[in-house]
N, C-alpha and C positions, 0 to 999 in steps of 0.2 A: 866377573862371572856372569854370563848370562841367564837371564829365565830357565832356559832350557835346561842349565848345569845346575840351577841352584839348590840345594837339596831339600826333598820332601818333609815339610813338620808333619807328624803323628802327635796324637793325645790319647791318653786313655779314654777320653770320650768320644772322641772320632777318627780311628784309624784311616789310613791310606785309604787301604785294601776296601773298605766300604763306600767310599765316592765312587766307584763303579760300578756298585751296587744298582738293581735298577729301580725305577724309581717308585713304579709298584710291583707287587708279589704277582708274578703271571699265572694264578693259579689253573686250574679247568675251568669254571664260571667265567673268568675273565676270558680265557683264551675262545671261550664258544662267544660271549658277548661282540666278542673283537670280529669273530668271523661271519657271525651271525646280519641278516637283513638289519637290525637296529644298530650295530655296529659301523656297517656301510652308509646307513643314513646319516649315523649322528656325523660323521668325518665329512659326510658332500655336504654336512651344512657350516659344518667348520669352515670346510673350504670355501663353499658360495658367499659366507660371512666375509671372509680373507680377501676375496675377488672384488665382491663389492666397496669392500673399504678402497683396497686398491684405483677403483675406477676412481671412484668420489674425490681421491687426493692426486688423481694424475694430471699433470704438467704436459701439455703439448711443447714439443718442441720446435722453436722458428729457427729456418734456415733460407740463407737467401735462395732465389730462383735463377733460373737461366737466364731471363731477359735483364737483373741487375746485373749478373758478372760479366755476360757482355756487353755491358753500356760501360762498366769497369775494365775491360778489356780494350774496349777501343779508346777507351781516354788515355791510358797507357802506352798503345800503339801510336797513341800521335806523338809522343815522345821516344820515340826510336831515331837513333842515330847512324846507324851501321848498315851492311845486308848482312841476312842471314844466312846460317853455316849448313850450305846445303847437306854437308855429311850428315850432320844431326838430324836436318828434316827428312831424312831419307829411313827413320827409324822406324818400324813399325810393331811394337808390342800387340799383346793381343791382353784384353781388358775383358774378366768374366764377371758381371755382378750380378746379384740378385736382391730381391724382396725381403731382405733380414736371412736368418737362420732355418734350415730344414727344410728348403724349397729345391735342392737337387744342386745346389751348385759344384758341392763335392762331389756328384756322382761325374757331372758334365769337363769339370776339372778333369776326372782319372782318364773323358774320355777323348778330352785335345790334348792330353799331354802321352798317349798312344803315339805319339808323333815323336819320336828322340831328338829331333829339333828342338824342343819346344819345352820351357821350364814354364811352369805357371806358379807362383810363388802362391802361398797361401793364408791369406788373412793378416799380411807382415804387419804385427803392430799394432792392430786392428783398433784394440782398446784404446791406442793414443789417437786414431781419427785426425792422422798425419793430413791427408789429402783435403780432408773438410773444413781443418782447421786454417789449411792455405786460402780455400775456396774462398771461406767466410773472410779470409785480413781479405783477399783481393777486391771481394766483391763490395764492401766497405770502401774501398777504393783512399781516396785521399780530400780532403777538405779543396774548397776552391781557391782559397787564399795558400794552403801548399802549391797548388799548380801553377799558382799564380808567381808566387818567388820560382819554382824551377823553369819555366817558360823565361823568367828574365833572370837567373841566376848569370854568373861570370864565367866565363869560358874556362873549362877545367886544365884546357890548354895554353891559357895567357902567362904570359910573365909576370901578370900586376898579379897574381895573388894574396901576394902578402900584405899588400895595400888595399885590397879590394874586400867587400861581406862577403864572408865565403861561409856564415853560419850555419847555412843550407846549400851543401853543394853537392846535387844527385848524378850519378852515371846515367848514362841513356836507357831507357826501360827495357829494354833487347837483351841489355846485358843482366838487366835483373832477371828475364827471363830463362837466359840462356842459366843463370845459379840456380835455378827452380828444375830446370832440365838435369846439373850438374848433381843436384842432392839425388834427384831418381838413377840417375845413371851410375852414379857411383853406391845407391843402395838396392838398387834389383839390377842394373842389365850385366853390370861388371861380374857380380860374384855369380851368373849365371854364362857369364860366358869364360869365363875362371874354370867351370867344370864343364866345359864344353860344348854347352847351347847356342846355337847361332839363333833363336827366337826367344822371346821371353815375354814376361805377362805378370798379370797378378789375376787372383781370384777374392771377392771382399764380399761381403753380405750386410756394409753400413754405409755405401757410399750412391748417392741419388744422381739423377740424370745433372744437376747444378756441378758436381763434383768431375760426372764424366767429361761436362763442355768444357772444365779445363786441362784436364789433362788430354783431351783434342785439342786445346792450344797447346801445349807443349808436344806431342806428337801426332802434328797434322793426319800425318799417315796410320795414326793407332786405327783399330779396329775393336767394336764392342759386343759381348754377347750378354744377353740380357734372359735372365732364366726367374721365372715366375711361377709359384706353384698357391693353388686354394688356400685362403692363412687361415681356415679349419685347420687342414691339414699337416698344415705347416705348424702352426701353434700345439696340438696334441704330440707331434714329432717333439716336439723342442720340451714339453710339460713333461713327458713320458722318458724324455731322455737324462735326468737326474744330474745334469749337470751341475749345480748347484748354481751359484750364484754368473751372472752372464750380463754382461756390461755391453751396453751402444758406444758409451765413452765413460772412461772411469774418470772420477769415482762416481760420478753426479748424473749418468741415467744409466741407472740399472733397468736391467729387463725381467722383473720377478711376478709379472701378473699377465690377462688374459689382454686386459685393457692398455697393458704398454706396448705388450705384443703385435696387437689391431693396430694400433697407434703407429709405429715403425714401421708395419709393411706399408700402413696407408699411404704413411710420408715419402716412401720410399715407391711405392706403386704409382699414385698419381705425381711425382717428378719427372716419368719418363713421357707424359703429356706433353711436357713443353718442349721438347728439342723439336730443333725446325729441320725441316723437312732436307732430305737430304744426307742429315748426321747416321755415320758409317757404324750403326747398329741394328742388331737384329738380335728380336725376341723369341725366345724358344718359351714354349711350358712344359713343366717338369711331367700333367698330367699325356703328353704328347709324346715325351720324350720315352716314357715306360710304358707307353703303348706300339711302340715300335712306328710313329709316326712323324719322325725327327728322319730329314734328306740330309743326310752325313756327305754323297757327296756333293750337292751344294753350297753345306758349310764349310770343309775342305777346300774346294775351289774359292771360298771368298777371303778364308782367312790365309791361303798360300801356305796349307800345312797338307801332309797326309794322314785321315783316323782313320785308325782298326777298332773301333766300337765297340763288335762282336768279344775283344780281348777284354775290355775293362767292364762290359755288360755281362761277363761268364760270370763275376765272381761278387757277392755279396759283402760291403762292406759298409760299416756304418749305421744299421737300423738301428731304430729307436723306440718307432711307435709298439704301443701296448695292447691300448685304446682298444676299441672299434670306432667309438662315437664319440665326440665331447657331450661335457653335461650340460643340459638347459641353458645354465647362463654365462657359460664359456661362448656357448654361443651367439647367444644373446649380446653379449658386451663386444664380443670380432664384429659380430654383424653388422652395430651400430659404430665403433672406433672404424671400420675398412668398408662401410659401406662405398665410399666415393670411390675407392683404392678398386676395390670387387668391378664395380659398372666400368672402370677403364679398360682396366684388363682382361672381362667379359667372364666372370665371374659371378655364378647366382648366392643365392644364398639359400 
């Protein structure tokens, strides 16, 4: 029998029926207290309490940068043995991220997948931080004395094997790569082309520019759209939307304060600093986008799709915010957690 099945004890001195009882008497004094100016203060200071604790016990989180995974990247590639399969390289997804939760990615999602071509998957997994957690084994890379046995390892093709140290005997990194291709390909592009899409994609709100330079290793040809919105705004969206509890990565960083919030777009804002020049992405802002100063066909031309905008901008889905304003020191703690994050993106405060 489960929890769920097990049946209720009762006592005469605590019935069922009385644990949902609430927990004080809602009388009129209280209900005018509740509604009342001193009521609204005593709760923002609840909250401002709750905020500041949170700041005081937050954990930045390290993740590697662009310049380690491609130094991991190319130590790798010197270990290639094959060519590669031009079919594969010939793939080109289209990659939407953004600066955490509530910066418009959903809206920018409804409006490239206007295009019946075009599956854009959403947030597949997201909790598990599939992609970051590849990032981070790769960009760890491998010890020098492992490279050192696979550079002189035994030919996997020889006859001596069974005479030979084969304790360590790797495939050529191409092929590992090409398994890294094969888990994406068989978890988004197949089951989108299963239902018909000849283009496919994802949309994520945890994954930083370190994340997108690899998966432009595994699809040279990917293309990326990069959507950024004020993390005032962003954060009041996300506070006001009652999700309840909202994870980076479960179970070990949850996103339940102002200070984790700042924290996350920051990490995630100044990432896109480092990609070198050249890398096949382009930044939109959310505050651009709902101003009607987003060139749709520009985007269309680069990403090889066609959008009807107009269709998925008719129709309101998703609000959250409540708000007008954050309080004092919501803002206060964004300001100081995304200050660096604000000045890249060209963001005041």
């Amino acid at each position: 029998m489960t929890s769920s099945e097990s049946p209720r004890m009762e006592t005469d001195a605590q019935p069922a029926a009385v644990s949902s009882a609430p927990r004080f008497k809602q009388t009129r004094i209280w209900s005018w207290v509740h509604n009342s100016r001193m009521g609204e203060w005593s709760r923002a200071c609840k909250q401002c309490r709750r905020e500041f604790w949170a700041w005081a016990k937050l954990e930045k989180v390290s993740e590697p940068n662009v310049q380690q995974l491609a130094k991991s990247i190319a130590v790798l590639e010197a270990y290639a043995a094959h060519p590669i399969d031009a079919e594969k390289e010939a793939e080109a997804p289209i990659f939407l991220l953004s600066t955490g939760w509530r910066a418009g990615s959903t809206l920018l999602q409804r409006i490239l997948v206007t295009d019946p071509r075009l599956l854009l998957w959403g947030e597949p997994m997201g909790e598990m931080t599939i992609v970051s957690r590849i990032t981070e084994m790769i960009s760890n890379s491998i010890s020098r004395e492992n490279l050192r046995v696979w550079k002189e390892q035994q030919d996997p093709s020889s006859p001596e094997l069974s005479t030979s140290w084969v304790a360590n005997l790797y495939p050529p990194s191409n092929d590992f790569r090409s398994g890294l291709q094969g888990l994406f390909d068989r978890w988004l592009r197949e089951p989108a082309r299963e239902r018909g899409y000849a283009r496919w994609g994802l949309k994520d709100v945890r994954l930083s520019a370190t994340d997108a330079s690899l998966l432009h290793w595994l699809y040279p040809n990917a293309k990326f759209v990069i959507i950024t919105r004020h993390p005032y705004d962003s954060f009041r969206s996300h506070a006001d939307a009652g999700w309840g509890q909202v994870y980076d990565r479960y179970p070990d960083r949850l996103i339940d304060s102002a200070a984790g919030f700042g924290s996350h777009w920051n990490r995630l804002a100044m990432s896109w600093s480092q990609l070198p020049a050249g890398f096949p992405a382009v930044h939109i802002k959310y505050e651009d986008l709902i101003a009607g100063k987003v060139n749709f066909r520009d985007l269309e031309s680069w990403l090889g799709i066609e959008i009807k905008e107009n269709k998925a901008l008719s129709v309101t889905v998703g609000g959250t915010a409540k708000r007008a304003r954050l309080a004092w020191f919501e803002r206060m703690i964004i300001a100081h957690e995304a200050a660096e994050g604000m000045r890249a993106m060209g963001y005041s405060k």
